[in-house]
C-alpha positions as CSV (number, residue, x, y, z in Angstrom):
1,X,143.9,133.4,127.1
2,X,141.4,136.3,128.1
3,X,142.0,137.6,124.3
4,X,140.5,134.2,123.0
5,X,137.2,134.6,125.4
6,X,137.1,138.1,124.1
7,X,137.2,137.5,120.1
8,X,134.6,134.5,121.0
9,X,132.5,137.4,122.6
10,X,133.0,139.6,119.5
11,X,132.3,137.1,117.2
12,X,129.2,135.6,118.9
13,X,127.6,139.0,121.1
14,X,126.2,141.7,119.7
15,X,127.1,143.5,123.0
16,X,130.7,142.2,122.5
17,X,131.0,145.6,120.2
18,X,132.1,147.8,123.4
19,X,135.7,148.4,123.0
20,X,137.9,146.7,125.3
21,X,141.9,147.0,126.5
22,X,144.2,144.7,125.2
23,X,144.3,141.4,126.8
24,X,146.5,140.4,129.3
25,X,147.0,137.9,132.5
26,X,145.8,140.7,134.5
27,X,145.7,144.1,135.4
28,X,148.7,149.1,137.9
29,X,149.9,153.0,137.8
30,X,150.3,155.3,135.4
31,X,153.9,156.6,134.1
32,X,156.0,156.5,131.3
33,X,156.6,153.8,129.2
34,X,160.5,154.5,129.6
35,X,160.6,154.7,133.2
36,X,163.2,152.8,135.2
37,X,162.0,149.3,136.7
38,X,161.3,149.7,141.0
39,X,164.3,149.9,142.4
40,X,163.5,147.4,145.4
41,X,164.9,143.9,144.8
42,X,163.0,140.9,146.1
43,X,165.7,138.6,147.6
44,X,167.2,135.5,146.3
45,X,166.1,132.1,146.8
46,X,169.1,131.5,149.9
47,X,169.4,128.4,152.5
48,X,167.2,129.2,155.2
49,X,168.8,129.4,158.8
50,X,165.3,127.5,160.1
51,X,163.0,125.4,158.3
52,X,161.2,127.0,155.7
53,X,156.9,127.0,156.7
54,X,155.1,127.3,152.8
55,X,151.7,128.0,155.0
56,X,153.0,130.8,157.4
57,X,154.8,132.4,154.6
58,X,151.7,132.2,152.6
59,X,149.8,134.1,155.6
60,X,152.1,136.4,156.2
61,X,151.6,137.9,152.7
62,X,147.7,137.7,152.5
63,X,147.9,139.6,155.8
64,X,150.0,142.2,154.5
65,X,146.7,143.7,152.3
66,X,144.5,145.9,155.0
67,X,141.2,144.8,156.3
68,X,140.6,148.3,154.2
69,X,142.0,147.7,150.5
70,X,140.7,143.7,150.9
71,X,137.2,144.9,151.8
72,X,137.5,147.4,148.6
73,X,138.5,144.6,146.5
74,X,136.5,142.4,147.6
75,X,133.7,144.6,146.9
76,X,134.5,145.2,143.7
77,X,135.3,141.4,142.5
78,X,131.6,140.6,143.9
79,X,130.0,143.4,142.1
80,X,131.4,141.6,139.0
81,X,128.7,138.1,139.7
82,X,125.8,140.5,139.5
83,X,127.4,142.1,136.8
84,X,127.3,139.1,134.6
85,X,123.8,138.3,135.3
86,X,122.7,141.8,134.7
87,X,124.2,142.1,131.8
88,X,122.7,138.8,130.2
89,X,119.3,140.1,131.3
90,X,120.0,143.5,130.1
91,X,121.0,141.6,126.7
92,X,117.6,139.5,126.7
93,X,115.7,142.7,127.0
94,X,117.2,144.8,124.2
95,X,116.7,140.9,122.2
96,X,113.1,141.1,123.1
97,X,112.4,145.1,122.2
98,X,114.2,144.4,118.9
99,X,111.7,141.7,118.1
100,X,109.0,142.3,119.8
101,X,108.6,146.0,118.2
102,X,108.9,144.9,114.6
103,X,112.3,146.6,114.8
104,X,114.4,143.5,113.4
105,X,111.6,142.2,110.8
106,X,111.4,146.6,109.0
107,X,115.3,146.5,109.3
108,X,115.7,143.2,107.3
109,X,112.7,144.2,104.8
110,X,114.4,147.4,104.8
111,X,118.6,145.5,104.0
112,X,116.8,143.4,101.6
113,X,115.5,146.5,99.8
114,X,118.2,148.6,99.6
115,X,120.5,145.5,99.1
116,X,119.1,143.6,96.8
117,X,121.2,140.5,96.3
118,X,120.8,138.6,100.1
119,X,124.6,138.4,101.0
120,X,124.7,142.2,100.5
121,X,121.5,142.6,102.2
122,X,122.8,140.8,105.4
123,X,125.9,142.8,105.3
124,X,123.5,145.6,105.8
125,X,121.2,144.3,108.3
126,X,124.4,142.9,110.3
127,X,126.4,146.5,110.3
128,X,123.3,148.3,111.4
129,X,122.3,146.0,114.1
130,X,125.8,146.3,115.8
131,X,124.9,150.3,115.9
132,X,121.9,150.0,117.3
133,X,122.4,147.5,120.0
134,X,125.1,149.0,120.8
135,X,123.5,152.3,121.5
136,X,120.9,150.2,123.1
137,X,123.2,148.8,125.0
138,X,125.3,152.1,126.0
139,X,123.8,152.7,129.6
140,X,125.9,149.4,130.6
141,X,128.6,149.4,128.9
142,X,129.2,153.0,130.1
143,X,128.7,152.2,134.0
144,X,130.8,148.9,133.7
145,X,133.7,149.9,131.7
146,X,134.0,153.6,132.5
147,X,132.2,154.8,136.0
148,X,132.3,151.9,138.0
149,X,136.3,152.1,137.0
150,X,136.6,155.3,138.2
151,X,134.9,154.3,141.4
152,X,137.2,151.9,142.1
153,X,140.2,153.9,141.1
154,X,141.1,151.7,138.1
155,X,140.7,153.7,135.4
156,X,143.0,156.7,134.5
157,X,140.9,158.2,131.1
158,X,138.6,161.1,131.1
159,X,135.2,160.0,129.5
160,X,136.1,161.7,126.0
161,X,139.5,159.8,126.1
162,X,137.3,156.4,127.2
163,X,134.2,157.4,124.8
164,X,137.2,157.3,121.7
165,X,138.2,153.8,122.7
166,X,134.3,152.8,122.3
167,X,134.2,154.6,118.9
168,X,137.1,152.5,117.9
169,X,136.3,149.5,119.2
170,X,132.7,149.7,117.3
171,X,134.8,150.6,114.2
172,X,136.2,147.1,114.5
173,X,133.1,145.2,115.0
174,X,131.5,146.8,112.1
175,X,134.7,145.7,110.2
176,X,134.7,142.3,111.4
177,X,130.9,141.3,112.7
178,X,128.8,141.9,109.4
179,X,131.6,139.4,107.4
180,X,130.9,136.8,109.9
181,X,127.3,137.4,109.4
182,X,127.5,137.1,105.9
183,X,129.2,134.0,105.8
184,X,127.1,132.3,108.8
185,X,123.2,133.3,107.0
186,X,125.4,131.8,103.7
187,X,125.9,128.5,105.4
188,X,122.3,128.5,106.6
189,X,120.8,129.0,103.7
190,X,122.8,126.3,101.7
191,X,122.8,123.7,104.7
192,X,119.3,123.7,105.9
193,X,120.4,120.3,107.9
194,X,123.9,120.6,109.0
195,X,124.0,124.3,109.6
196,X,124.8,123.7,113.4
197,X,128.1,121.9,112.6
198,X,129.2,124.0,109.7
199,X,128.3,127.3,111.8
200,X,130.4,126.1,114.5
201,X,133.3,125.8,112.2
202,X,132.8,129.0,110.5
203,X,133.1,130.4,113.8
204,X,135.8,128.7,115.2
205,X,137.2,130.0,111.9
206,X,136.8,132.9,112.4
207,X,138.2,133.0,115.8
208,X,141.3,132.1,114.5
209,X,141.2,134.4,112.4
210,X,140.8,137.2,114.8
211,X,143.7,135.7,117.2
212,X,145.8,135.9,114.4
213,X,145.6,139.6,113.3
214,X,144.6,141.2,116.2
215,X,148.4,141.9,118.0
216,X,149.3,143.5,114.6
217,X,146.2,145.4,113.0
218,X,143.9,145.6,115.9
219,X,145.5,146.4,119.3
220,X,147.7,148.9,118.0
221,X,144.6,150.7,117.7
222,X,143.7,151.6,121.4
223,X,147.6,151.9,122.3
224,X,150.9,152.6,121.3
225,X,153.1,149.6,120.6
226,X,157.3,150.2,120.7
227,X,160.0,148.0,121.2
228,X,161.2,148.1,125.2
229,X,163.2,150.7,126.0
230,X,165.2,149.0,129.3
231,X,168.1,146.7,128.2
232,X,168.0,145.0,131.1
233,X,164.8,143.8,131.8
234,X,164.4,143.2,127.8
235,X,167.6,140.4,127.8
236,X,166.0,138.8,131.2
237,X,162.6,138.3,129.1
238,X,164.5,137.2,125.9
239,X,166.6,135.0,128.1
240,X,163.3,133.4,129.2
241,X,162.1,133.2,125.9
242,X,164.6,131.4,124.5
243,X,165.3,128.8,127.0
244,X,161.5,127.7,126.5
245,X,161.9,127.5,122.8
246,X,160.5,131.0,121.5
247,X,162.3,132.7,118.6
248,X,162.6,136.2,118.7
249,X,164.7,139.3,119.3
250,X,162.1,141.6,120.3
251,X,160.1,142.6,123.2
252,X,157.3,144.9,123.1
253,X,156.1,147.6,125.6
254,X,152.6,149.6,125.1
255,X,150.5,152.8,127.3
256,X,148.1,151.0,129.2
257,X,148.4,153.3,131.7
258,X,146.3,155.5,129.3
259,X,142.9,153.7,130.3
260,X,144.2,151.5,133.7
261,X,145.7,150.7,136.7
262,X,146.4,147.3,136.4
263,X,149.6,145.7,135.4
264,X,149.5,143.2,132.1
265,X,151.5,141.0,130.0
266,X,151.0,138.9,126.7
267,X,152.3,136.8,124.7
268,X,149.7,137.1,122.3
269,X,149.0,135.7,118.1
270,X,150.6,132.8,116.9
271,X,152.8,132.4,114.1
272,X,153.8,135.4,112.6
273,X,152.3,137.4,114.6
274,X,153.3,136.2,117.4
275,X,154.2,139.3,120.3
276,X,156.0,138.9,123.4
277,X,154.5,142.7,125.3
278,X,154.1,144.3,128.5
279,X,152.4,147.2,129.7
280,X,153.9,150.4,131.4
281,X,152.4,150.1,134.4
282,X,154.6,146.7,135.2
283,X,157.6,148.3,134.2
284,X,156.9,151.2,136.2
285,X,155.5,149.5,139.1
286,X,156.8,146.2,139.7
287,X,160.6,144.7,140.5
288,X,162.3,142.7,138.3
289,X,162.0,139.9,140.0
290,X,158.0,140.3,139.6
291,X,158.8,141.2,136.1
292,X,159.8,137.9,135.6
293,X,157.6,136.0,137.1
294,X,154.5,137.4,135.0
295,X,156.9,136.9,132.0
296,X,157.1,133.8,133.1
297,X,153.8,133.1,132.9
298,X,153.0,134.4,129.9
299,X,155.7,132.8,128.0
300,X,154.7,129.4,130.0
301,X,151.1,130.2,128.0
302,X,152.9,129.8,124.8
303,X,155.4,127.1,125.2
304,X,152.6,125.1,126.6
305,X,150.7,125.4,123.2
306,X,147.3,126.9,125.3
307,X,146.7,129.0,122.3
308,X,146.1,125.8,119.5
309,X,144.7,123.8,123.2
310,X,141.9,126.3,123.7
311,X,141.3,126.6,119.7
312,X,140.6,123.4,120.4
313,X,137.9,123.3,123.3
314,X,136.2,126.4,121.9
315,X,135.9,124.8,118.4
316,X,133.9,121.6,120.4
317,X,132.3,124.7,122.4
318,X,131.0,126.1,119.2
319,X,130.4,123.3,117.9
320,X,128.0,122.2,120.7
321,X,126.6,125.7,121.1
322,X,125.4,125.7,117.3
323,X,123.4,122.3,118.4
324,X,121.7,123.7,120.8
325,X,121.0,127.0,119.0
326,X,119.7,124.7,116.6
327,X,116.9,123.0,119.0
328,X,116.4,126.6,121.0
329,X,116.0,128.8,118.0
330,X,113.6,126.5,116.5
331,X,111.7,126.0,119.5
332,X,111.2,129.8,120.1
333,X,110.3,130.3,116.2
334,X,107.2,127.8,116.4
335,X,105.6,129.9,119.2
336,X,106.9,133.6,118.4
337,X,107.9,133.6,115.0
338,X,105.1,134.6,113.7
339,X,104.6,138.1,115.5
340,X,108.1,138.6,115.2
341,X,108.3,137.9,111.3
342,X,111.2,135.5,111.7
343,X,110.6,132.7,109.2
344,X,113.9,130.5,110.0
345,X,117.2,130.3,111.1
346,X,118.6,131.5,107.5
347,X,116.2,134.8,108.1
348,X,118.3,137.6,109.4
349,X,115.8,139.1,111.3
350,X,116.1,136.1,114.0
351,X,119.5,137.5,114.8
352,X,118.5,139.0,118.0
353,X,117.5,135.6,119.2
354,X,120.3,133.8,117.8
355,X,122.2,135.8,119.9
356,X,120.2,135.4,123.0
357,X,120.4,131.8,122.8
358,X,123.9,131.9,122.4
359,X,124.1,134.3,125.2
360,X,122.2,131.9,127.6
361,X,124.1,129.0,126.4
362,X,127.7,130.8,127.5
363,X,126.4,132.2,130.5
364,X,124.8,128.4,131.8
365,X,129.0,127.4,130.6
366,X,130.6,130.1,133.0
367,X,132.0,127.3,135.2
368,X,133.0,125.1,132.9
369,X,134.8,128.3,130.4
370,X,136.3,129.4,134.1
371,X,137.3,126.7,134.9
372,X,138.9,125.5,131.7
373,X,140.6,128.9,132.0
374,X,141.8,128.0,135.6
375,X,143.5,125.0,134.9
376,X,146.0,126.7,132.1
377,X,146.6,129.6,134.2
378,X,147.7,127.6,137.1
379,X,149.8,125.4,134.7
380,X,151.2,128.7,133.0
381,X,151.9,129.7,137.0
382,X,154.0,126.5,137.9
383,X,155.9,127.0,134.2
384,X,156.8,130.3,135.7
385,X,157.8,129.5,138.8
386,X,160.4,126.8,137.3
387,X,161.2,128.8,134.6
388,X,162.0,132.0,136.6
389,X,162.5,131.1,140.0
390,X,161.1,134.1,141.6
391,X,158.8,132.8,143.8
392,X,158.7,136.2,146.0
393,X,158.5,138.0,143.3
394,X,155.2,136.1,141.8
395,X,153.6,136.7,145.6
396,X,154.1,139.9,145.2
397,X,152.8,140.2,141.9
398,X,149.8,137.9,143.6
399,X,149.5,140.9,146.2
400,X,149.1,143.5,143.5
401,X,146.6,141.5,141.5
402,X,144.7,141.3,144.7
403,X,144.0,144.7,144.6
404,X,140.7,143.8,142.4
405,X,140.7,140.1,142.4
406,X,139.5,138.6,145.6
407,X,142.4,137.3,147.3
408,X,140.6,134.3,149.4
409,X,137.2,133.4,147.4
410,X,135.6,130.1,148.7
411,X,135.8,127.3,147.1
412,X,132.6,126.9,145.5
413,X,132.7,130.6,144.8
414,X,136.3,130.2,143.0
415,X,135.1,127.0,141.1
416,X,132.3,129.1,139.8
417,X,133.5,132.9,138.9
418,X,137.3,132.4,138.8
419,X,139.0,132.2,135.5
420,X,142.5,132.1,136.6
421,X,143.4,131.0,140.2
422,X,142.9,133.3,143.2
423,X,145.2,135.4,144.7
424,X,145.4,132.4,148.0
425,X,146.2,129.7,145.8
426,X,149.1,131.6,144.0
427,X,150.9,132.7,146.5
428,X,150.3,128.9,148.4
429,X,151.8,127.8,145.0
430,X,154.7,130.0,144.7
431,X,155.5,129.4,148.6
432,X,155.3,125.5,148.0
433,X,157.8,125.6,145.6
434,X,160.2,127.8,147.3
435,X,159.8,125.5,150.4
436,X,160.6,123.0,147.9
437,X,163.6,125.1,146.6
438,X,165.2,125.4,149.6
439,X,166.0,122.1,149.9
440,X,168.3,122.0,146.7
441,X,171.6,123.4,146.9
């Protein structure tokens, strides 16, 4: 689900061009892909001698994380509000110096010059503006996704090994942003009425279209992609995948311990290209038992169709963010256009404010994106729990996920900033239903 926010963002963002990780439910240590899985075994659901209590359980493993590493975390988790505000204000300003200066209106005269005929033109315009605001944008992108990693231990690249990953992940957006372009200023043009629904749907198009080739042409560029190496914790993941109705014979393992820390799975594409993966640090890190609880969640994503379910939401998303770009961008043209040189919506030079507007209107949606987000991860979470029965070994993966997630947010606070649930809710969950459990022969 994080890989559908993150094509909306490269599809939408001009500062979506930074290169990310590949997506996963969440983030743990480096090692070989091969490794052997932790040896410690997590153990089995067994009839309890006295009755089961799901609420001291639950506090027993919240207070196994010191007042030290919960403070760090919590730090850290925090940091990330301000970051999100900063980074929409950082956005606006590098919006308003590209417009403001003239900058956008000489680099569409200049696209239309050297282009000639207008889609070729905005092809131009479009590759050259994801350079620059990237650059622009650079100071950021650096602190967020590379020192303020390192400061909280999270990262494992050197900054030439990190600075590559950028390189590539610009390679990408100039390969996919300008099309988008291209085909969004072609429906402005010949639309002049209805542009804010048929925008929407080039988008959500688009989307799609990303979803669907990015575990096979895009992901494979930032890390190495091989079939899993360990038997044994392959035919526990196919046995899960089968029993919830996914066809396939292969499991896939990739280096994220390259660039991170944290421990991720995916189920990720759809159709043909649909992957069931896992990163290295989960192999090397976690028991089986964990193993298969953050299969089970993954594969829990897919047999609950949340893939087609948010292509859904984000298509009346889109749909609903073109409307009001439509009323904003219009709005800001009457009193600015003319020092700017933006003539209209179907004048490439307003993309700078295009994108702020759809900037402001996904940052004014964070609750209701997050929380959207929420309610499938906790639904993917109780899928897991029935489908693998690990409920110890989901806490623990809780725990470990704690690490940089906040483990007890409150309750406005993980309304508002939390897109899957926090780390007190899963374990509560997973400890409910083992109560449950117990029970049953």
């Amino acid at each position: 689900m994080t890989r559908l926010t993150a094509c909306l963002a490269v599809a939408l963002s001009a500062s979506a061009v930074a290169a990310q990780g590949p997506g996963a439910v969440e983030g743990a240590s480096p090692g070989a892909g091969e490794a052997p899985v932790a040896a410690e075994v997590v153990p089995p659901i067994a009839p309890a001698v006295t009755p089961f209590d799901a609420a001291e359980a639950t506090r027993v493993y919240l207070d196994r994380m010191t007042p030290e590493k919960r403070a760090r975390s919590d730090a850290y988790f925090e940091g990330g509000y301000w970051l999100q505000l900063w980074g929409f204000l950082y956005g606006l300003g590098v919006a308003w110096l590209l417009l403001g200066s003239g900058i956008s209106r000489r680099l569409r005269d200049w696209s239309a010059r050297v282009g000639r005929r207008r889609p070729l033109g905005n092809w131009l315009y479009a590759a050259a503006y994801v350079v620059l605001s990237t650059l622009l944008a650079f100071p950021l992108i650096a602190y967020q996704g590379f020192y303020r990693e390192h400061q909280y231990d999270l990262a494992t690249q050197t900054f030439p090994e990190w600075l590559r990953d950028q390189a590539v992940g610009l390679g990408v957006a100039l390969a996919l942003y300008p099309l988008l372009l291209v085909a969004l200023y072609g429906v402005f043009r010949k639309a002049p009425r209805t542009w804010w629904l048929w925008g929407g749907a080039v988008s959500l198009a688009f989307l799609v279209f990303v979803v669907l080739i990015a575990p096979v042409y895009i992901d494979p560029l930032f890390n190495e992609y091989k079939p899993l190496a360990d038997q044994r914790v392959k035919e526990e993941i196919l046995s899960l995948a089968r029993s919830s109705g996914i066809e396939t014979n292969d499991v896939w393992q990739f280096d994220a311990s390259r660039q991170t820390t944290r421990v991720s799975a995916n189920v990720a594409g759809f159709m043909g290209t649909m992957r069931v993966r896992l990163n290295d640090n989960l192999l090397n890190r976690c028991t089986l038992p964990e193993i298969k609880a953050v299969m089970g969640h993954e594969i829990g994503h897919y047999a609950l169709n949340h893939v087609y379910e948010s292509i859904l939401f984000f298509g009346v998303v889109l749909v609903a963010g073109f409307a009001f770009l439509s009323w904003a961008f219009e709005a800001a043209r009457r009193r600015w256009g003319a020092r700017w040189g933006v003539e209209g919506i179907a004048d490439v030079a307003g993309l700078p404010l295009l994108n702020v507007i759809l900037s402001l209107y996904f940052f004014l949606l964070t609750p209701i994106l997050n929380t959207h987000s929420r309610v499938n991860e906790a639904e993917a979470d109780i899928y897991s729990l029935h489908a693998s029965r690990e409920p110890d070994g989901f806490a623990e993966v809780a725990l470990k996920l704690g690490e940089y997630r906040k483990l007890e947010p409150g309750t406005f606070e993980e309304w508002f900033f939390y897109d899957h649930p926090s780390g007190r809710a899963r374990i509560a969950m997973a400890m409910d239903w083992k109560a449950e459990a117990l029970q049953r022969p």
